[in-house]
N, CA and C atoms as an extended XYZ file, in Angstrom:
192
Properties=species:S:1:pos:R:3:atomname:S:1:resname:S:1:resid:I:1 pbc="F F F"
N       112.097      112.930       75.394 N   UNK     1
C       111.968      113.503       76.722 CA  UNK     1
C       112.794      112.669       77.696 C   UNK     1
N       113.623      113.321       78.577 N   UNK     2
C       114.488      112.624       79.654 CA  UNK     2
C       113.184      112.664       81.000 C   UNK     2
N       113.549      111.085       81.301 N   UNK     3
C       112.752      110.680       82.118 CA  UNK     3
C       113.630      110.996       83.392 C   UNK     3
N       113.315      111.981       84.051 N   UNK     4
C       114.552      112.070       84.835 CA  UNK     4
C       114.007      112.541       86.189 C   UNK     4
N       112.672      112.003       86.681 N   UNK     5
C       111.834      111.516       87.573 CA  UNK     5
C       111.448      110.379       88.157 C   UNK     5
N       112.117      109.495       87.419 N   UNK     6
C       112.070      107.977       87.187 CA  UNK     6
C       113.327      107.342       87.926 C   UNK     6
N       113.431      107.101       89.098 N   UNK     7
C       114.792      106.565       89.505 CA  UNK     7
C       114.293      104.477       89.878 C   UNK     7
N       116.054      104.070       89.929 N   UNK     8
C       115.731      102.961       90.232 CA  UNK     8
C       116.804      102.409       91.111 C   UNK     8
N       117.065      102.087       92.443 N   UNK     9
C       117.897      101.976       93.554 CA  UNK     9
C       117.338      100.507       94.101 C   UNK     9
N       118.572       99.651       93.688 N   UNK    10
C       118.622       98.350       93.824 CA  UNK    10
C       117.673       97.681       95.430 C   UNK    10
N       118.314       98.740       96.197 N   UNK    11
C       117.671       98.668       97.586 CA  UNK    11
C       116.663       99.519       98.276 C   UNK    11
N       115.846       99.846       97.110 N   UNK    12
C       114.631      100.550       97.151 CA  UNK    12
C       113.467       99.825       96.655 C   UNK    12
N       112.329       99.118       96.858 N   UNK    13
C       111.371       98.918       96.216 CA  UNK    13
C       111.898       97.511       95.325 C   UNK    13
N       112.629       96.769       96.190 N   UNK    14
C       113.328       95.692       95.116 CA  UNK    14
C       113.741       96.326       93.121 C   UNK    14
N       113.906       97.616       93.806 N   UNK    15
C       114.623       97.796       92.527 CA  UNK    15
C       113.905       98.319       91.386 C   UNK    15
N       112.875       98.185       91.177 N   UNK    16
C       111.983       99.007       90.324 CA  UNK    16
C       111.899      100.134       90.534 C   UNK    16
N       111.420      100.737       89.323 N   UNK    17
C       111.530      101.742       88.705 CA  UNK    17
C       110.633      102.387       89.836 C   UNK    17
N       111.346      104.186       90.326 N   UNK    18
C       110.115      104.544       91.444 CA  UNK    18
C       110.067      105.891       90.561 C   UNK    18
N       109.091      106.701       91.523 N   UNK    19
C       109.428      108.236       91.074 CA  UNK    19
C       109.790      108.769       92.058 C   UNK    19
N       110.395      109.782       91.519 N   UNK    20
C       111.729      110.495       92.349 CA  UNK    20
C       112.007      110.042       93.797 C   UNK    20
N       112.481      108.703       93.565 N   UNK    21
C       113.153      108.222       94.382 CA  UNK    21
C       111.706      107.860       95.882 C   UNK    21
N       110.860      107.960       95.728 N   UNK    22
C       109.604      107.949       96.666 CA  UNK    22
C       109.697      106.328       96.597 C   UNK    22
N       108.732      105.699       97.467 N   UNK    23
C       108.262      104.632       97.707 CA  UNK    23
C       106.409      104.575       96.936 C   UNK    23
N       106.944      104.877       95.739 N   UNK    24
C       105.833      104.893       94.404 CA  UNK    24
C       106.166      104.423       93.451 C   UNK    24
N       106.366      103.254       92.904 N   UNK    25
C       106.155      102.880       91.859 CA  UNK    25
C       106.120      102.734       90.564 C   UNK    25
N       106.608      102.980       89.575 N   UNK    26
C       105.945      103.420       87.982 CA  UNK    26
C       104.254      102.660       88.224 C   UNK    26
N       104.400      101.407       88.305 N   UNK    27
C       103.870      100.139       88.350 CA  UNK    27
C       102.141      100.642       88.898 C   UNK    27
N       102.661      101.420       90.148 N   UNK    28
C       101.890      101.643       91.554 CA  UNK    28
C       100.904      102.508       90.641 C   UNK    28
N       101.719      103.510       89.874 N   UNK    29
C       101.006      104.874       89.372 CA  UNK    29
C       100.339      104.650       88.415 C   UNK    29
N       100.753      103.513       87.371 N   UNK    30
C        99.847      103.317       86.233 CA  UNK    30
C        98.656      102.490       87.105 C   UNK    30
N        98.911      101.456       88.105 N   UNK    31
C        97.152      100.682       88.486 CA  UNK    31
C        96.414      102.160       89.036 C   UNK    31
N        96.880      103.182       89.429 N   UNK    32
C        96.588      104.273       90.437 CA  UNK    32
C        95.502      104.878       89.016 C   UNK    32
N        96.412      105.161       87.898 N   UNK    33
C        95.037      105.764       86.962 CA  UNK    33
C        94.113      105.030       86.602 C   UNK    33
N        94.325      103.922       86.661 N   UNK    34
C        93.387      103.009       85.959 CA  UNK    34
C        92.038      103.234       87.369 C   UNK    34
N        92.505      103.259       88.453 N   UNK    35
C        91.480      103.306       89.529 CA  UNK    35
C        90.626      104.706       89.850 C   UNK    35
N        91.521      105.834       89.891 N   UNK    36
C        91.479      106.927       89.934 CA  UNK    36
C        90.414      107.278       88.488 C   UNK    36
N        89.722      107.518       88.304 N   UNK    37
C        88.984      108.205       87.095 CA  UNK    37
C        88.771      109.884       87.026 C   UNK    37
N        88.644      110.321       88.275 N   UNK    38
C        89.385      111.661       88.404 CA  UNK    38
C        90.678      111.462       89.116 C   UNK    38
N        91.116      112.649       87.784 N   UNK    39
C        92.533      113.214       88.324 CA  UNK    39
C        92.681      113.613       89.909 C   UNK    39
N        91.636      114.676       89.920 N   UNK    40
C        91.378      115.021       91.610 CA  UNK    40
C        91.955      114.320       92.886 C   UNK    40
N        90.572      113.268       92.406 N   UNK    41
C        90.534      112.308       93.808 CA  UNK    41
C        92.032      111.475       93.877 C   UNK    41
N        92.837      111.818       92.444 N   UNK    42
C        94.229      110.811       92.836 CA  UNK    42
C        95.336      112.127       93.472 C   UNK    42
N        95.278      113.112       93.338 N   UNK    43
C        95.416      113.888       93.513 CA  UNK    43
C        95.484      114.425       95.482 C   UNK    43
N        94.409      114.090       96.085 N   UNK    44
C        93.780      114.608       96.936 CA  UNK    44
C        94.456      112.999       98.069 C   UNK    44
N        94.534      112.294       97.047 N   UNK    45
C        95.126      110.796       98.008 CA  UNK    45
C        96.624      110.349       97.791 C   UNK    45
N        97.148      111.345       96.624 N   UNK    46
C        98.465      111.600       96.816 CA  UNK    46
C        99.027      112.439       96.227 C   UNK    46
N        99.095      113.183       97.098 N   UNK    47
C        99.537      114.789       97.046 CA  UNK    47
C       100.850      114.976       96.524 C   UNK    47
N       101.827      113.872       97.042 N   UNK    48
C       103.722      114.043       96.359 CA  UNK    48
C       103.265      113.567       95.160 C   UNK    48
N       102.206      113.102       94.373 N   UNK    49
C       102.653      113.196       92.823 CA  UNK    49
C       101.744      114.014       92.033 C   UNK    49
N       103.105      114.728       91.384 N   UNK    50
C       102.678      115.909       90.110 CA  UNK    50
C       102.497      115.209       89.082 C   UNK    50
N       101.916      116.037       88.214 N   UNK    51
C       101.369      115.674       86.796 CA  UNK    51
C       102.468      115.401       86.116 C   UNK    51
N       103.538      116.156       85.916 N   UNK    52
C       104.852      115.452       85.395 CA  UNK    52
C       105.276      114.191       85.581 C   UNK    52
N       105.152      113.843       87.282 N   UNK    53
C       105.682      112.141       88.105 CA  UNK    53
C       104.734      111.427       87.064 C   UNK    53
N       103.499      111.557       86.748 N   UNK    54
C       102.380      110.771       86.052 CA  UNK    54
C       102.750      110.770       84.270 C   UNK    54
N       102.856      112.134       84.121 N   UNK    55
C       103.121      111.833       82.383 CA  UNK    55
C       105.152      110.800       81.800 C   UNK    55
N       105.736      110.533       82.937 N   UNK    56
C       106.876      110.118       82.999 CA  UNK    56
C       106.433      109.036       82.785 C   UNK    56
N       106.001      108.478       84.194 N   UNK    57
C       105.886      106.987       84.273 CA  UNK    57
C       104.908      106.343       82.856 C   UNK    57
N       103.963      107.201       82.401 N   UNK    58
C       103.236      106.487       81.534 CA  UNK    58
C       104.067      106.454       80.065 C   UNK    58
N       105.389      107.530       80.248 N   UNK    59
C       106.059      107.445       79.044 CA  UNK    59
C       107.177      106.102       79.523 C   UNK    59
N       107.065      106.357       80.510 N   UNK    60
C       108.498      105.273       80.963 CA  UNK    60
C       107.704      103.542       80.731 C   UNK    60
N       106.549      103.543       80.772 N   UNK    61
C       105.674      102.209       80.576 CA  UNK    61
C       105.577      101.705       79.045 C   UNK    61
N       105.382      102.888       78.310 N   UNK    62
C       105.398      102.605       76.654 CA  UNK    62
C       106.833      102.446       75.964 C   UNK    62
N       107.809      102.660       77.069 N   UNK    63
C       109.014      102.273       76.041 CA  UNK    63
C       109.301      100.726       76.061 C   UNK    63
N       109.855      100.120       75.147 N   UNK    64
C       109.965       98.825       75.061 CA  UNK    64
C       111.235       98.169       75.917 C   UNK    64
């Protein structure tokens, strides 16, 4: 799968990995599920990320 939600702009976010180019994180989104236990409520507190932005980053976290 092309991760192609996943950007990384040297002068963005010191450079880490964001999603689509937002001021989010990969990083941000994986502590975000770990907190979030419903989907919903992560959902309802951030509305710019889709379920795709989420199944990326957690693929973009397991690659080595």
């Amino acid at each position: 799968m092309k991760l192609n939600r996943i950007t990384s702009n040297p002068a963005r976010m010191n450079g880490q990995p964001c999603i689509r180019d937002l001021r989010l994180t990969v990083r941000r989104v994986i502590e975000l599920l770990a907190t979030y236990t419903e989907r919903e409520e992560l959902r309802r507190e951030f509305p710019e990320l889709e379920d795709e932005d989420i199944q990326q980053a957690l693929l973009h976290k397991s690659q080595p």
